[in-house]
N, C-alpha and C positions, 0 to 999 in steps of 0.2 A: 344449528350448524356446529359441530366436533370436529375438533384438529387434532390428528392425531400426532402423538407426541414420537421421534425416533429416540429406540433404545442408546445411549452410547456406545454401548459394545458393536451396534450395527454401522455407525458410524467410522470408529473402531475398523473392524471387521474390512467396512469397501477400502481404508487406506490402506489395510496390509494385502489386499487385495489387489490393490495398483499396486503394491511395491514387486509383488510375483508377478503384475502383467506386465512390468517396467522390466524385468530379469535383477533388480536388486536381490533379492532373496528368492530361495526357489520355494517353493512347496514339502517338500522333503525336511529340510531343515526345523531346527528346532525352536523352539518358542522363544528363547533364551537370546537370539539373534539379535531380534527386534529392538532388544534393551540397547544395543548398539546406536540404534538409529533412533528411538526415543527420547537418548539422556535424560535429561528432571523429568519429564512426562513416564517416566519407564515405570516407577514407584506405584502411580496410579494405577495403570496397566496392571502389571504384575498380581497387584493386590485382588484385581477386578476377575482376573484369569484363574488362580488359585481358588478363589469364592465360587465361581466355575465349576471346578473341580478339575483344571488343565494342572499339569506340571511342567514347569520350563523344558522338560528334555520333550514334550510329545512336538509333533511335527505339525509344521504351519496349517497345510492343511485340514487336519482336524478343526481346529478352526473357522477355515474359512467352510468345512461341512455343517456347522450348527445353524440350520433354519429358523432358528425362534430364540429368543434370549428372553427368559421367564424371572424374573428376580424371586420369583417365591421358591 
């Protein structure tokens, strides 16, 4: 029996997911937002998102569009 392990970023991903289904942040908005609502955790974030290849201006939604988080 295999358990599959959740990516962090998918983790990640369904909380900024509730925050646009909450109307906190909308979808349009830009990545950079977030840092607001992160505080100490924003660092981690940021770091995870850039390695990505995201940049704090692209919009939430991109984001919440990447089906598959690949660390390779």
């Amino acid at each position: 029996m295999t358990q599959q392990v959740t990516h962090p970023m998918v983790k990640f991903q369904r909380q900024v997911r509730s925050l646009v289904d909450s109307k906190i942040i909308k979808p349009s908005d830009s990545l950079w937002k977030i840092a607001l609502l992160y505080g100490d955790e924003w660092s981690h974030w940021k770091r995870e998102l850039l390695d990505f290849g995201f940049t704090m201006q692209d919009p939430i939604s991109e984001l919440l569009a990447v089906e598959a988080w690949d660390d390779e």
